[in-house]
Backbone as CSV, one residue per row, in Angstrom:
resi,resn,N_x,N_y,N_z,CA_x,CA_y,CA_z,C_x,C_y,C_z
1,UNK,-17.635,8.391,-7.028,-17.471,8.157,-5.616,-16.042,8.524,-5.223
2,UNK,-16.032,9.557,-4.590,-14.746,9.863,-3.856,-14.089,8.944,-2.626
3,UNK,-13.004,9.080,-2.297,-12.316,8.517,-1.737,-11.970,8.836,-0.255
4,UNK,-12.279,8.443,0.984,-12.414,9.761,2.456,-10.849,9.931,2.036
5,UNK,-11.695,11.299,3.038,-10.466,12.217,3.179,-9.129,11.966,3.502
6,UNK,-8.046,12.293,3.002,-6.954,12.161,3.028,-6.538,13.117,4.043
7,UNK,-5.472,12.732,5.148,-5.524,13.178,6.436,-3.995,14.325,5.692
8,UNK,-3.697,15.503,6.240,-3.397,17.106,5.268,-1.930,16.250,4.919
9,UNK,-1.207,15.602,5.939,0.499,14.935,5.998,0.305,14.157,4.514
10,UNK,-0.515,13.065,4.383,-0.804,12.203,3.374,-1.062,13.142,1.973
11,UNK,-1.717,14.350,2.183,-1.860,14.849,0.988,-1.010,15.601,0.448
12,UNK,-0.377,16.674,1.192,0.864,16.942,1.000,1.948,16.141,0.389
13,UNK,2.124,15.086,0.755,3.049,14.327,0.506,2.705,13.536,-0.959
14,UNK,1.993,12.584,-1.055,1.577,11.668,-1.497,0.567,12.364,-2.857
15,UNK,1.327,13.710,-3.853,0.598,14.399,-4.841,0.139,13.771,-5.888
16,UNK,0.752,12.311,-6.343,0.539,12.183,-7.267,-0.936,11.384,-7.566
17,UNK,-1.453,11.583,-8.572,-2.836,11.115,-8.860,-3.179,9.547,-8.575
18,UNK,-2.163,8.896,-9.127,-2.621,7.308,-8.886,-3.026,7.388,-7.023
19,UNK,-2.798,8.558,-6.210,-3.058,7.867,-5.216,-4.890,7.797,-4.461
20,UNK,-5.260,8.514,-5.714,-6.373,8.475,-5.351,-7.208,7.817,-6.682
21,UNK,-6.286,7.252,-7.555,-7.137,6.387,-8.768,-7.841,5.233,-8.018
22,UNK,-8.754,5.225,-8.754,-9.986,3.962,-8.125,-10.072,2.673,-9.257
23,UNK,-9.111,2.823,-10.441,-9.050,2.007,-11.436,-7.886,1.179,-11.580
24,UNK,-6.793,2.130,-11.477,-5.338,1.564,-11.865,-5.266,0.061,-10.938
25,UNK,-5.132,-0.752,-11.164,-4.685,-2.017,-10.410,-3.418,-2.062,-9.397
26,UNK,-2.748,-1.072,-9.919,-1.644,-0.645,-9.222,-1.486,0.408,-8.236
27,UNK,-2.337,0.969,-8.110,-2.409,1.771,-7.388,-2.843,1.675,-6.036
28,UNK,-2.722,2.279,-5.187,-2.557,1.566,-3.618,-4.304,1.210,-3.297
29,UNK,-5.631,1.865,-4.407,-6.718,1.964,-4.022,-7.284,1.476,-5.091
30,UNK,-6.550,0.975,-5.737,-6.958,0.554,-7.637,-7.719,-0.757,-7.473
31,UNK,-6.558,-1.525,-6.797,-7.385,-3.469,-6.512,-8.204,-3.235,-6.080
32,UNK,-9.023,-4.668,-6.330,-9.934,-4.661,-4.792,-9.862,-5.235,-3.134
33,UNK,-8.553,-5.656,-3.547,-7.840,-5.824,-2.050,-7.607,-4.698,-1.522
34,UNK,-6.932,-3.441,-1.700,-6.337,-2.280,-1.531,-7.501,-1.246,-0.924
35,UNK,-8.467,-1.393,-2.104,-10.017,-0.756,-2.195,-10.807,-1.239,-0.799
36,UNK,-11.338,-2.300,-0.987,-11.351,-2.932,0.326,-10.792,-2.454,1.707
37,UNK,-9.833,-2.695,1.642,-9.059,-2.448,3.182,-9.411,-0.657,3.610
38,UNK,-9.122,0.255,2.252,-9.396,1.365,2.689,-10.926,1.649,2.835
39,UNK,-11.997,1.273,2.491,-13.316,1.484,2.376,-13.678,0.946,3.924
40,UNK,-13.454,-0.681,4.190,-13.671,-0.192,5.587,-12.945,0.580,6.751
41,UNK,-11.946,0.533,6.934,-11.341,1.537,7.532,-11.649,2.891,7.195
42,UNK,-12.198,3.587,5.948,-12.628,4.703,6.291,-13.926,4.754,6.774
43,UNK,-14.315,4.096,7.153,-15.673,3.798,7.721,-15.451,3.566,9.579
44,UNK,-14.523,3.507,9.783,-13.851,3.121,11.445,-12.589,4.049,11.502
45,UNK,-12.655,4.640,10.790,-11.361,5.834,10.382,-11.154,5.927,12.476
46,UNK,-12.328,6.229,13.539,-11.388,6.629,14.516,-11.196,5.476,15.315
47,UNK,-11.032,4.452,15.031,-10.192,3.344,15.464,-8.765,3.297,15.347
48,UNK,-8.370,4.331,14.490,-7.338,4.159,14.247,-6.590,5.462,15.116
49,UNK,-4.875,5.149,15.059,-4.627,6.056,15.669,-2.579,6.221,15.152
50,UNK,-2.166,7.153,15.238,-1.060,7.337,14.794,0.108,5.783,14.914
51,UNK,-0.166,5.258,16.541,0.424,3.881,16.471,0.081,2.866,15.739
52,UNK,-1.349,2.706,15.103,-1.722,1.550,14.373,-0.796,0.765,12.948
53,UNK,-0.837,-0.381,13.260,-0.170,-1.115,12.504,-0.717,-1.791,11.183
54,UNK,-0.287,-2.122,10.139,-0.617,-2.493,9.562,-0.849,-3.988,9.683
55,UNK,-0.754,-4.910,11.108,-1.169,-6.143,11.029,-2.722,-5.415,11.902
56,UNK,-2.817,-4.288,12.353,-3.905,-3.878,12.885,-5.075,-3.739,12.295
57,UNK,-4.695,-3.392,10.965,-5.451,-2.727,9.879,-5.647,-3.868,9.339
58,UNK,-5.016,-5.189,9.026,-5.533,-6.522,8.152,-6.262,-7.528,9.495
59,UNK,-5.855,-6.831,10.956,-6.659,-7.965,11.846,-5.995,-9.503,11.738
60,UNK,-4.455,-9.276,11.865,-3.667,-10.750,11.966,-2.596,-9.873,13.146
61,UNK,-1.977,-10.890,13.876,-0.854,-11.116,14.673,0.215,-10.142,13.859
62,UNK,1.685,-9.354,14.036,2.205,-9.081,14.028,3.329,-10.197,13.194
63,UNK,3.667,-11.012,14.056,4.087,-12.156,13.600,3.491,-12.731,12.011
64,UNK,1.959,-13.031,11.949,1.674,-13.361,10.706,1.504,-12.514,9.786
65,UNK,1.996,-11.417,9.923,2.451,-10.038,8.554,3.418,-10.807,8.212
66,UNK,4.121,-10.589,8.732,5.991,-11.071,9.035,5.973,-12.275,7.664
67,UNK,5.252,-13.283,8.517,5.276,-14.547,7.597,4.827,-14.200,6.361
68,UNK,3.858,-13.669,6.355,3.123,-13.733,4.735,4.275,-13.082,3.962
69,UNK,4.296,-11.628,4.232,5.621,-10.918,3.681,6.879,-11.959,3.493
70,UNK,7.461,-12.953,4.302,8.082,-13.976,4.456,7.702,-14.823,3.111
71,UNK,7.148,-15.128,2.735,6.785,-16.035,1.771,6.442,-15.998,0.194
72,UNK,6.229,-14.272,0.367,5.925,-13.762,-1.011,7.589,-14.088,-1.797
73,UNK,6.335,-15.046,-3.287,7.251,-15.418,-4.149,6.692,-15.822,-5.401
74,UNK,7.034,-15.680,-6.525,6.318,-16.052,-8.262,5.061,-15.118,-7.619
75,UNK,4.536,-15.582,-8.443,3.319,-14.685,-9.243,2.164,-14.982,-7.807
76,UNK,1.566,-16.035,-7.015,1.469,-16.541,-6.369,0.641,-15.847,-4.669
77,UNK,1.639,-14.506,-4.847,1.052,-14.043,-3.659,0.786,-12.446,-3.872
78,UNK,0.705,-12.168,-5.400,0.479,-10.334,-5.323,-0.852,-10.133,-4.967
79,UNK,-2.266,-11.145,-4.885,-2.667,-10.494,-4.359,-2.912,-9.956,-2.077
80,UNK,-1.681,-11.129,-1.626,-1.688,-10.856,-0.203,-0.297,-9.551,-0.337
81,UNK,0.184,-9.264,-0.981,0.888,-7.751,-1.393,0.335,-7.093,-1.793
82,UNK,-0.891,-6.676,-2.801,-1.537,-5.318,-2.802,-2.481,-5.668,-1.342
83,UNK,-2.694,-6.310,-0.297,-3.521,-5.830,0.710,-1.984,-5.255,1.622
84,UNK,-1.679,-6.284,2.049,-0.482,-5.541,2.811,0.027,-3.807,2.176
85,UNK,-0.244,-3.383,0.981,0.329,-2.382,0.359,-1.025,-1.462,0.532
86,UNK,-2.003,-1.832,0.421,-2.912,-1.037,0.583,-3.437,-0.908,2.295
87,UNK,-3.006,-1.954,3.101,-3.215,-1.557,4.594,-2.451,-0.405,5.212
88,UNK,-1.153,-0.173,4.483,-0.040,0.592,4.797,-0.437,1.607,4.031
89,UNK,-0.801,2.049,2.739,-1.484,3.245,2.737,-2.670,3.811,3.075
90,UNK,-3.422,2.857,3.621,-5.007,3.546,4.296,-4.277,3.814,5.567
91,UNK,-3.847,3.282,6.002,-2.931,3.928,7.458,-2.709,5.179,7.173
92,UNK,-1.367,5.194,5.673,-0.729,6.814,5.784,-2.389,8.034,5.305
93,UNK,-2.969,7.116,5.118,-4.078,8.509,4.053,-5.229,8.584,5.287
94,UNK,-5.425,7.879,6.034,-6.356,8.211,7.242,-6.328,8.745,8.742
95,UNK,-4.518,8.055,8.714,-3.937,8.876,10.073,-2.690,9.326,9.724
96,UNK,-2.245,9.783,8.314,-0.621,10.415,8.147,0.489,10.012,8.999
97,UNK,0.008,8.677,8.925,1.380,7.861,10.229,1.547,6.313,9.855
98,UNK,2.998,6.012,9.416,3.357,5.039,9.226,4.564,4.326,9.935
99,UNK,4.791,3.503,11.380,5.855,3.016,11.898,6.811,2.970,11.028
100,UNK,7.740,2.841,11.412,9.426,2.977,10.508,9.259,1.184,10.088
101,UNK,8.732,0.081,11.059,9.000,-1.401,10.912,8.238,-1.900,9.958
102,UNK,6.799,-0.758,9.639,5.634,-1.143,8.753,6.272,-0.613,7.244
103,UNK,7.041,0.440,7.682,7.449,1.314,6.304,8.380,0.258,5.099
104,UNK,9.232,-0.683,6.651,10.374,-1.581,5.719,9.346,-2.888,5.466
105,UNK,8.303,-3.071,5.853,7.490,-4.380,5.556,7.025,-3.590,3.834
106,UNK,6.336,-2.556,4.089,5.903,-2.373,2.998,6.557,-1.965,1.874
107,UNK,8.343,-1.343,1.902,8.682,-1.222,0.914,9.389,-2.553,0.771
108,UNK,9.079,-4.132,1.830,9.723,-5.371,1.365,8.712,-5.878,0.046
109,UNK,7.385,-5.505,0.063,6.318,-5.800,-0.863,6.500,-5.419,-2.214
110,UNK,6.770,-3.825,-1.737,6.760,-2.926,-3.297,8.234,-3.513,-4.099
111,UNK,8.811,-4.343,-3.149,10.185,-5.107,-4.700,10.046,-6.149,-4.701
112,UNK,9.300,-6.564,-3.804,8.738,-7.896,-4.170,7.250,-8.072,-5.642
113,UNK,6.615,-6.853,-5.289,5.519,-6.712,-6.584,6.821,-6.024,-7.825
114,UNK,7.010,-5.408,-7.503,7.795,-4.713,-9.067,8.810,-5.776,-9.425
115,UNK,9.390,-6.669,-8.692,10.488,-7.737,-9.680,9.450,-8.748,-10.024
116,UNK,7.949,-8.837,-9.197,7.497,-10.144,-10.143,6.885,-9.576,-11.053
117,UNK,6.590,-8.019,-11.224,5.767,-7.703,-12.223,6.460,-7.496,-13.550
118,UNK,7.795,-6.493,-12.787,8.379,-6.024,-14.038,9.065,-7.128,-15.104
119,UNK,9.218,-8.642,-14.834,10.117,-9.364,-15.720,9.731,-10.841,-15.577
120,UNK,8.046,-10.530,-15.957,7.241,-12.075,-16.219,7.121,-12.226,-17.502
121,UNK,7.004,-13.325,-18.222,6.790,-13.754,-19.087,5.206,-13.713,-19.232
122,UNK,4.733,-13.421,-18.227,3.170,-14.128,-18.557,2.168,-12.635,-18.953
123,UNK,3.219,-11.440,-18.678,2.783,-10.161,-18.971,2.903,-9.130,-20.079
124,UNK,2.168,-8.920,-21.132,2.880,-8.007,-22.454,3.694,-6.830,-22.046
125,UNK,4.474,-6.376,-22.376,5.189,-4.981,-21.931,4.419,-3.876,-21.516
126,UNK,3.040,-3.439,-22.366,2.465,-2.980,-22.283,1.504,-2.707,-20.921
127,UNK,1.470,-3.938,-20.374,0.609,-4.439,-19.348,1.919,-4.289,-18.257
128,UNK,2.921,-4.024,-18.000,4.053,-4.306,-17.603,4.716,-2.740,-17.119
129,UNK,4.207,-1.659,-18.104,4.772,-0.562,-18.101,3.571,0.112,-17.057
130,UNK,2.284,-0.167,-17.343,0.927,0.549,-16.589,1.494,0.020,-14.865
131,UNK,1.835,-1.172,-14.729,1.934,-1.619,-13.331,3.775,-0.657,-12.859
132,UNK,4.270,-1.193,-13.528,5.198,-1.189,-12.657,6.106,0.146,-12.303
133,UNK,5.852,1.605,-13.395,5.882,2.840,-13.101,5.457,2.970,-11.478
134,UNK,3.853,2.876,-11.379,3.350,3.443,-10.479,3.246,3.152,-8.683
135,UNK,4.248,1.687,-8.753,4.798,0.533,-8.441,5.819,1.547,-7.353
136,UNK,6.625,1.905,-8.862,8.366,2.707,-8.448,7.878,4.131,-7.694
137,UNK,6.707,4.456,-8.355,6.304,5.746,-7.807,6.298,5.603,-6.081
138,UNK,5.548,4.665,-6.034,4.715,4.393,-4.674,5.681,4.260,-3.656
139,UNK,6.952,3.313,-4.197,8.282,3.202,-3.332,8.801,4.308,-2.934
140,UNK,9.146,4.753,-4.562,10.174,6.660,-4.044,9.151,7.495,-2.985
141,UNK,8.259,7.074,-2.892,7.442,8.609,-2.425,7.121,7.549,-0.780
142,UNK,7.584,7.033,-0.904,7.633,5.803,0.705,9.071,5.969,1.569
143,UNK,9.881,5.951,0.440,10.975,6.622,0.919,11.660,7.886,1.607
144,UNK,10.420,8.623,0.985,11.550,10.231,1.125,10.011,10.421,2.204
145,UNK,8.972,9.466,2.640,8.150,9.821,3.957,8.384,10.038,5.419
146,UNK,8.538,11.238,5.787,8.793,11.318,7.366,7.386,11.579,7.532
147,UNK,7.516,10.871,8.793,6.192,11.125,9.866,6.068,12.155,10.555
148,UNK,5.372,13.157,10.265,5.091,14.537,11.019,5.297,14.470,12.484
149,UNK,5.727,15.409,12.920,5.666,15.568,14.408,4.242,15.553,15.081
150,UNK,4.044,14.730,15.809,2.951,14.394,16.487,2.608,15.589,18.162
C-alpha cells in the first residue's frame, strides 16, 4: 500500500526514504499516530490548503497545540509528538506548505523526541540508534525547508 501522493515541493525536498517508510516508528508515517493523521487527511487532501495549520490538521484550538507542545516531558508524551510531527508532515507532503510558527512548533517536538529518545535508560543503544538518526534527519531537512512561492 502506497502512500498518496506527495505534493512535487515535498518530494523534491524531503528525498530521503524514511519519508515514505510505513514501518520505521520514527519516521513521520512509521507510528500509528503519524500513519493515522496522514491516511485521513489524504482522504480530505482538498480541505486542505497552503494556510492550514497543524492545530487544523489534529482539529484542536491553536492555543491547545501550544499547550501540549508546552508540556512535553520524560518519556510520557512521545506519543502526542509523533502526531504533532506527523500533522506537520502530512501538511508538508499533501500541500508542500508549512507556516514558519508550525515549522518552530514542530522542530520544538523533534528535540524534544530526540533528547528523550537519544539518552533513556529504558532504551538499548541499538533501539536508540534506529530512532534517533532519522529523528536528526527529519530536523535537518525541516530546517533547510523554504516554502515555494505560491
Amino acid at each position: 500500500m502506497s502512500l498518496p501522493t506527495p505534493h512535487p515541493a515535498f518530494a523534491a525536498h524531503f528525498t530521503d526514504p524514511l519519508y515514505d517508510d510505513v514501518a520505521l516508528e520514527s519516521a513521520p508515517f512509521g507510528s500509528d499516530e503519524g500513519s493515522d493523521v496522514l491516511w485521513e487527511w489524504g482522504e480530505r487532501r482538498d480541505e486542505l490548503a497552503p494556510g492550514s495549520t497543524i492545530a487544523e490538521v489534529m482539529e484542536m484550538d491553536e492555543g491547545d497545540v501550544a499547550e501540549t507542545v508546552a508540556r512535553m516531558a520524560g518519556i510520557d508524551h512521545l506519543d502526542q509528538a509523533a502526531i504533532v510531527r506527523g500533522a506537520a508532515f502530512t501538511l508538508l507532503r499533501l500541500v508542500g506548505h508549512l507556516g514558519e510558527e508550525d515549522r518552530q512548533t514542530v522542530l520544538r517536538v523533534l528535540d524534544y523526541e530526540i533528547a528523550t529518545t537519544a539518552d533513556p535508560g529504558w532504551l538499548p543503544q541499538e533501539a536508540r540508534d534506529q530512532l534517533v538518526p532519522p529523528l536528526e534527519r527529519q530536523r535537518g531537512d525541516l530546517l533547510a525547508w523554504r516554502n515555494p512561492a505560491q
